[in-house]
PDB file of N, H, CA, C and O in Angstrom:
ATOM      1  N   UNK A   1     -28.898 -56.698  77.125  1.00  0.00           N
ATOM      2  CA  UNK A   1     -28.473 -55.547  76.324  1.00  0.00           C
ATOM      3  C   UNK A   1     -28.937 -55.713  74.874  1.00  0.00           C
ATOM      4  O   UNK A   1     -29.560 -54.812  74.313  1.00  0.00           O
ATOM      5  N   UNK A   2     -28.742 -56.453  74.486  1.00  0.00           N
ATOM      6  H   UNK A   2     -28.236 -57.186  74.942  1.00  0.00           H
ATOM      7  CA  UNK A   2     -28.933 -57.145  73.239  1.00  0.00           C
ATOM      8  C   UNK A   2     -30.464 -57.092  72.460  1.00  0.00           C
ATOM      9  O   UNK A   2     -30.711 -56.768  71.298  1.00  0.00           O
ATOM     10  N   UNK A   3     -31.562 -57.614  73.748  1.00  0.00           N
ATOM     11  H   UNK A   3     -31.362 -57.876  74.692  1.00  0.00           H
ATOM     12  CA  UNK A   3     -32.894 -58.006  73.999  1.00  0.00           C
ATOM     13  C   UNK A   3     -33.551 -56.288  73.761  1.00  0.00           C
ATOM     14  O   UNK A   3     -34.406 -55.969  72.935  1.00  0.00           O
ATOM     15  N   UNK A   4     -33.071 -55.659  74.441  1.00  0.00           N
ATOM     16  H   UNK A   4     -32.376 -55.918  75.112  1.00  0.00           H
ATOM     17  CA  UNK A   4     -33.391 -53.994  74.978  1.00  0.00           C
ATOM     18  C   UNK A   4     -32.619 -53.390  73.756  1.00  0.00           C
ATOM     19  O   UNK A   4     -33.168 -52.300  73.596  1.00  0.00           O
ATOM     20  N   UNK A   5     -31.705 -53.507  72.872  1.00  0.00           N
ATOM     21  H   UNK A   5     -31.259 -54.392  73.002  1.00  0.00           H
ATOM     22  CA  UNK A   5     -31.418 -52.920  71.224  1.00  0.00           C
ATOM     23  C   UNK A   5     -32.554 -53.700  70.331  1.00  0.00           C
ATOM     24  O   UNK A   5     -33.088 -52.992  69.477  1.00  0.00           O
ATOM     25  N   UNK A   6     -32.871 -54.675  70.390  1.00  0.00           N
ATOM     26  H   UNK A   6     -32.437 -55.250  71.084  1.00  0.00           H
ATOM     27  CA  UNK A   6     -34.144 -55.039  69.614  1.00  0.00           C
ATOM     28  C   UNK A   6     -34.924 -54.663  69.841  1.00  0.00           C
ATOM     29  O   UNK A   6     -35.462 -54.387  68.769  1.00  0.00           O
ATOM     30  N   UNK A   7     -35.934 -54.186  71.120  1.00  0.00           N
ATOM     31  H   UNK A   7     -35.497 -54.410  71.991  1.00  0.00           H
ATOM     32  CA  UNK A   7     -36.934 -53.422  71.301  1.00  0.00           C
ATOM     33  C   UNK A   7     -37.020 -52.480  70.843  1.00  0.00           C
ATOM     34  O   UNK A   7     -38.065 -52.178  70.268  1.00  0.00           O
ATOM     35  N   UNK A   8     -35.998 -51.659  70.903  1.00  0.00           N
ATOM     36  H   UNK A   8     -35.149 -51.905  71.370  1.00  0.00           H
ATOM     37  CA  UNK A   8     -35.807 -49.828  70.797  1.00  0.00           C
ATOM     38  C   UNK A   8     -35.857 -50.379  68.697  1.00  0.00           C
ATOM     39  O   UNK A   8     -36.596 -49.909  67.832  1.00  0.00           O
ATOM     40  N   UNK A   9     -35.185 -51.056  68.605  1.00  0.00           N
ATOM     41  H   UNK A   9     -34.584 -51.437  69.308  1.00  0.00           H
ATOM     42  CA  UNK A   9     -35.116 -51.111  66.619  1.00  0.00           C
ATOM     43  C   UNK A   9     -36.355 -51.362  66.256  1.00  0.00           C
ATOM     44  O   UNK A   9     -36.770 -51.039  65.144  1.00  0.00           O
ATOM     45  N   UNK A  10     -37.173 -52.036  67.251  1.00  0.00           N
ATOM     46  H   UNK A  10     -36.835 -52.299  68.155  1.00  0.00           H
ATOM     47  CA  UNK A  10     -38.380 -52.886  66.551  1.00  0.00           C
ATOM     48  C   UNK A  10     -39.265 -51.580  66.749  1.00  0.00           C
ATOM     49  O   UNK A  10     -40.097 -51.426  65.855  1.00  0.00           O
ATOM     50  N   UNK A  11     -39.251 -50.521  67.832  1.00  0.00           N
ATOM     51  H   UNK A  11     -38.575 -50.646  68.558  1.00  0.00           H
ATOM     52  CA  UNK A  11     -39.840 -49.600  68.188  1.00  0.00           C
ATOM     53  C   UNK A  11     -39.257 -48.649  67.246  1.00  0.00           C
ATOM     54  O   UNK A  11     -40.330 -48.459  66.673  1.00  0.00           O
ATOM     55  N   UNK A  12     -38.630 -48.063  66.753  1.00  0.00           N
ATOM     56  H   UNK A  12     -37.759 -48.218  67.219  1.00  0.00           H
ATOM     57  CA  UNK A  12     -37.793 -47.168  66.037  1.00  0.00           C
ATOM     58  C   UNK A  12     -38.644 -47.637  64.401  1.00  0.00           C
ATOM     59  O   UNK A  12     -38.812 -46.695  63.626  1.00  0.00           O
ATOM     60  N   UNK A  13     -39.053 -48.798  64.022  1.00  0.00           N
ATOM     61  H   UNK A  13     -38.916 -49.563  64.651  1.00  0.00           H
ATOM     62  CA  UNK A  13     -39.279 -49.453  63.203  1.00  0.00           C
ATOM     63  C   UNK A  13     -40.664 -49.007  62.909  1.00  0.00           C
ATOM     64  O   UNK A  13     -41.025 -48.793  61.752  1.00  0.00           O
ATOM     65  N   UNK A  14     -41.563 -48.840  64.088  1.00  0.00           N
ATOM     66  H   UNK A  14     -41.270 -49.013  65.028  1.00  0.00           H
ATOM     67  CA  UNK A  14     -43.032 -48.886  64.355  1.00  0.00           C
ATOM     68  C   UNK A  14     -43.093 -47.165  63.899  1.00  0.00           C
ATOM     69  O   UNK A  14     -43.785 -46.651  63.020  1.00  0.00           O
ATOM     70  N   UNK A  15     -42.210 -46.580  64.741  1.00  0.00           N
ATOM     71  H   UNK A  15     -41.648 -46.998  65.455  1.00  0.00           H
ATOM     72  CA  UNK A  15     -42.676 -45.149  64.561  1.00  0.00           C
ATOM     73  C   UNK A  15     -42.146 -44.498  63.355  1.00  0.00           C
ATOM     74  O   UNK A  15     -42.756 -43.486  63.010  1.00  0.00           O
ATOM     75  N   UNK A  16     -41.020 -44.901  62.551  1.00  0.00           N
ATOM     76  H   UNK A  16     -40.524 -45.723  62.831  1.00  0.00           H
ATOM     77  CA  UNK A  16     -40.883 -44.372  61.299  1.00  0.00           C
ATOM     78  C   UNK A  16     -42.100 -45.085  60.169  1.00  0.00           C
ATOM     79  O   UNK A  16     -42.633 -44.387  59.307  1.00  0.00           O
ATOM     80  N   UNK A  17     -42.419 -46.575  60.344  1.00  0.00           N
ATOM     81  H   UNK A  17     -41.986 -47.142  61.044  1.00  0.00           H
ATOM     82  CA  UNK A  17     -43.974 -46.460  59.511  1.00  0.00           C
ATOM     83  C   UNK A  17     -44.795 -45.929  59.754  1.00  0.00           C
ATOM     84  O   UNK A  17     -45.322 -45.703  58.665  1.00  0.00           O
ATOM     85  N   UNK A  18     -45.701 -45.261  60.911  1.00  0.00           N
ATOM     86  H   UNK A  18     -45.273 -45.445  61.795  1.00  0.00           H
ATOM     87  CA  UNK A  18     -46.599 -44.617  61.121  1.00  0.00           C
ATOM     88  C   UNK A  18     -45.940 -43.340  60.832  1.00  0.00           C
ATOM     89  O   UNK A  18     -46.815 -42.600  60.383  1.00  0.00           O
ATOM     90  N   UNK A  19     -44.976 -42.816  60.869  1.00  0.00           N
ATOM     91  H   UNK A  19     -44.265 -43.417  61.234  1.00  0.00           H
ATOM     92  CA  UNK A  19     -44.716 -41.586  60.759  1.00  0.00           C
ATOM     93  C   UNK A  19     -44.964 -41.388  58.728  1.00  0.00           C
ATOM     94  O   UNK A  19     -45.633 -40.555  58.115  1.00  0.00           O
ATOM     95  N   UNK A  20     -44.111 -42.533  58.212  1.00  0.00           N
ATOM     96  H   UNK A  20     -43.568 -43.209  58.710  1.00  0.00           H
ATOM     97  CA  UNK A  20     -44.426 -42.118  56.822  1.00  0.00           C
ATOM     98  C   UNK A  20     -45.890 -42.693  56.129  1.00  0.00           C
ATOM     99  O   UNK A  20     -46.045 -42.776  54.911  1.00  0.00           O
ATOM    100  N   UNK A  21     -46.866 -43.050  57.077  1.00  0.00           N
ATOM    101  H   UNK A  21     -46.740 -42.983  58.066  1.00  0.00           H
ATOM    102  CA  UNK A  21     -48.265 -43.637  56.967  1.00  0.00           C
ATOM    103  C   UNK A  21     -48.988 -42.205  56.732  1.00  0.00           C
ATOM    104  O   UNK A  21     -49.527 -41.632  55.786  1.00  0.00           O
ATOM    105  N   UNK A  22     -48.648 -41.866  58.418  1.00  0.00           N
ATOM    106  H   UNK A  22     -48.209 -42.332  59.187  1.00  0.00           H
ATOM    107  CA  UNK A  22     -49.534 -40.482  58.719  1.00  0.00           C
ATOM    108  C   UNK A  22     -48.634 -39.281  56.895  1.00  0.00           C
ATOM    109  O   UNK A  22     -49.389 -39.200  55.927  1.00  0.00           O
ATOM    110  N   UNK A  23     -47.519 -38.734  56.791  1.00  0.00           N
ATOM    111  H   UNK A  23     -46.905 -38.800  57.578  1.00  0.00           H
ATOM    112  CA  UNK A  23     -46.657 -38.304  55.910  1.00  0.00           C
ATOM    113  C   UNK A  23     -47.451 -38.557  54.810  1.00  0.00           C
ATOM    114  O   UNK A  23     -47.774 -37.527  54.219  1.00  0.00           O
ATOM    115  N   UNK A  24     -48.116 -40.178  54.065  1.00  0.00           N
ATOM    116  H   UNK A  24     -47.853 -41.015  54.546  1.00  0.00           H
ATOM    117  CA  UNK A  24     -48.502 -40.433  52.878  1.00  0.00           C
ATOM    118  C   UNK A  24     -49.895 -39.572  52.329  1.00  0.00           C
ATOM    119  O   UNK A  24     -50.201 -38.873  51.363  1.00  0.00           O
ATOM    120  N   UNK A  25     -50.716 -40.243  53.955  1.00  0.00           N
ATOM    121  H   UNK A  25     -50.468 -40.811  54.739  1.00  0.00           H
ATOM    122  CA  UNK A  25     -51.755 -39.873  53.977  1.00  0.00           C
ATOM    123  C   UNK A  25     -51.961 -38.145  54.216  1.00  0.00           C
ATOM    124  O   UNK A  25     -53.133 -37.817  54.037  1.00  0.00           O
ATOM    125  N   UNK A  26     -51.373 -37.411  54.452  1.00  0.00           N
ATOM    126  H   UNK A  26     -50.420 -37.678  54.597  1.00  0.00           H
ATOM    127  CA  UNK A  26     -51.396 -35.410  54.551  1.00  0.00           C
ATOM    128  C   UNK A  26     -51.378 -35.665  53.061  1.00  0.00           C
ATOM    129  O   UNK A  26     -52.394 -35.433  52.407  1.00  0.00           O
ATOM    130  N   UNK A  27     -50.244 -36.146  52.466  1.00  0.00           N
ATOM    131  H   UNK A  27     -49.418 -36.334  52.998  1.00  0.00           H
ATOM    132  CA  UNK A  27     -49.841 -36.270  50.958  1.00  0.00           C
ATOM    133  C   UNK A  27     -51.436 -36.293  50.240  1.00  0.00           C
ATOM    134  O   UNK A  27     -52.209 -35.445  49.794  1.00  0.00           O
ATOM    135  N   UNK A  28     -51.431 -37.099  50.334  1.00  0.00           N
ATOM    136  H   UNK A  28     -50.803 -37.788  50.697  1.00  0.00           H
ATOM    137  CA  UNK A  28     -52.772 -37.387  49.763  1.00  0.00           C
ATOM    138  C   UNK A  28     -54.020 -36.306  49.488  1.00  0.00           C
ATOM    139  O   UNK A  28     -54.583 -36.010  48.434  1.00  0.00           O
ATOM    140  N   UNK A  29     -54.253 -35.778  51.025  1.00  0.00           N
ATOM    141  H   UNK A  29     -53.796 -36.019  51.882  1.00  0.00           H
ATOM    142  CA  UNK A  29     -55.266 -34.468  50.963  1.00  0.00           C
ATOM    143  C   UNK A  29     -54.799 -33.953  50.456  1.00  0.00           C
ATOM    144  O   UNK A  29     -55.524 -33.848  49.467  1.00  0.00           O
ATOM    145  N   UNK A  30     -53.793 -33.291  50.243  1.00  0.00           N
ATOM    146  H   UNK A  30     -53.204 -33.376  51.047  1.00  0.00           H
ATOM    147  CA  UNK A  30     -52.982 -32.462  49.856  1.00  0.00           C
ATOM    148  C   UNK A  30     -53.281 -32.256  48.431  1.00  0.00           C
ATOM    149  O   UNK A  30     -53.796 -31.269  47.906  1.00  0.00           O
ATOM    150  N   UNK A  31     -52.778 -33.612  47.764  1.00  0.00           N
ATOM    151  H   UNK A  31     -52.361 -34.414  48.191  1.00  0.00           H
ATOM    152  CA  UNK A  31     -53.244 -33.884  46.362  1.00  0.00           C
ATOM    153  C   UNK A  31     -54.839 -33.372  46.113  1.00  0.00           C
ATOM    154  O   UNK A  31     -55.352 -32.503  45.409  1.00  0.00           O
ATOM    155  N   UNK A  32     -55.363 -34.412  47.103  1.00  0.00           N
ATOM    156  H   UNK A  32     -54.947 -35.118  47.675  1.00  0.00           H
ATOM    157  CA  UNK A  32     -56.695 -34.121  46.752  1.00  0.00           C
ATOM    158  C   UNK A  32     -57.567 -33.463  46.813  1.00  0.00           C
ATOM    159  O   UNK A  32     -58.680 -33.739  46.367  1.00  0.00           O
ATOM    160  N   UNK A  33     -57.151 -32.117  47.562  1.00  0.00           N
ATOM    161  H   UNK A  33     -56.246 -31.893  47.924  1.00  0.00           H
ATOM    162  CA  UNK A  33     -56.949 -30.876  47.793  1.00  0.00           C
ATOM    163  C   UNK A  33     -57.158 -29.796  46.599  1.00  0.00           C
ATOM    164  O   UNK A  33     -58.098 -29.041  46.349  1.00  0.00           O
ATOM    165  N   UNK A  34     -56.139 -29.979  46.079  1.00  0.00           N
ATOM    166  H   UNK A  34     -55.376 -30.592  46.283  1.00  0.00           H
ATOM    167  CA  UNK A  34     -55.910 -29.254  44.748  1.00  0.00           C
ATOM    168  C   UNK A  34     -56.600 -29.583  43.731  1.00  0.00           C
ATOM    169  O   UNK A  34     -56.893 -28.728  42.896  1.00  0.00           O
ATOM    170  N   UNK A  35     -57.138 -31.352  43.554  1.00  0.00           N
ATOM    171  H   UNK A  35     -56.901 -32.047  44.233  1.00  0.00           H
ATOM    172  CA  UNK A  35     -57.685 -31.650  42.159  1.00  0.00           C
ATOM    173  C   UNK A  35     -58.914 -31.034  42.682  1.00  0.00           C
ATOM    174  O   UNK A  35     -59.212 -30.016  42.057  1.00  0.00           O
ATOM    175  N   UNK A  36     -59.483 -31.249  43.357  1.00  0.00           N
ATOM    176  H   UNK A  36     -59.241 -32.076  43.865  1.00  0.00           H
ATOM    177  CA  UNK A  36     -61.099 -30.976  43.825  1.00  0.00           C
ATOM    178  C   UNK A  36     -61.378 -28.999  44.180  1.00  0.00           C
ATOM    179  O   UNK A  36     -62.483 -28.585  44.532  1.00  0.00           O
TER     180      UNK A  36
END
């Protein structure tokens, strides 16, 4: 039980950095978007 709550956290972990990776990077065009 224990083993299988660390997976899901370590996984929960993975997809909120890629989520605010992918999030930074839109950011970015976005920015760079407008200056250009």
């Amino acid at each position: 039980m224990i083993f299988f709550y660390c997976i899901e956290f370590l996984l929960c972990t993975v997809l909120l950095i890629t989520l605010n990776m992918s999030y930074n990077g839109i950011l970015l065009v976005v920015i760079a978007d407008i200056i250009y």
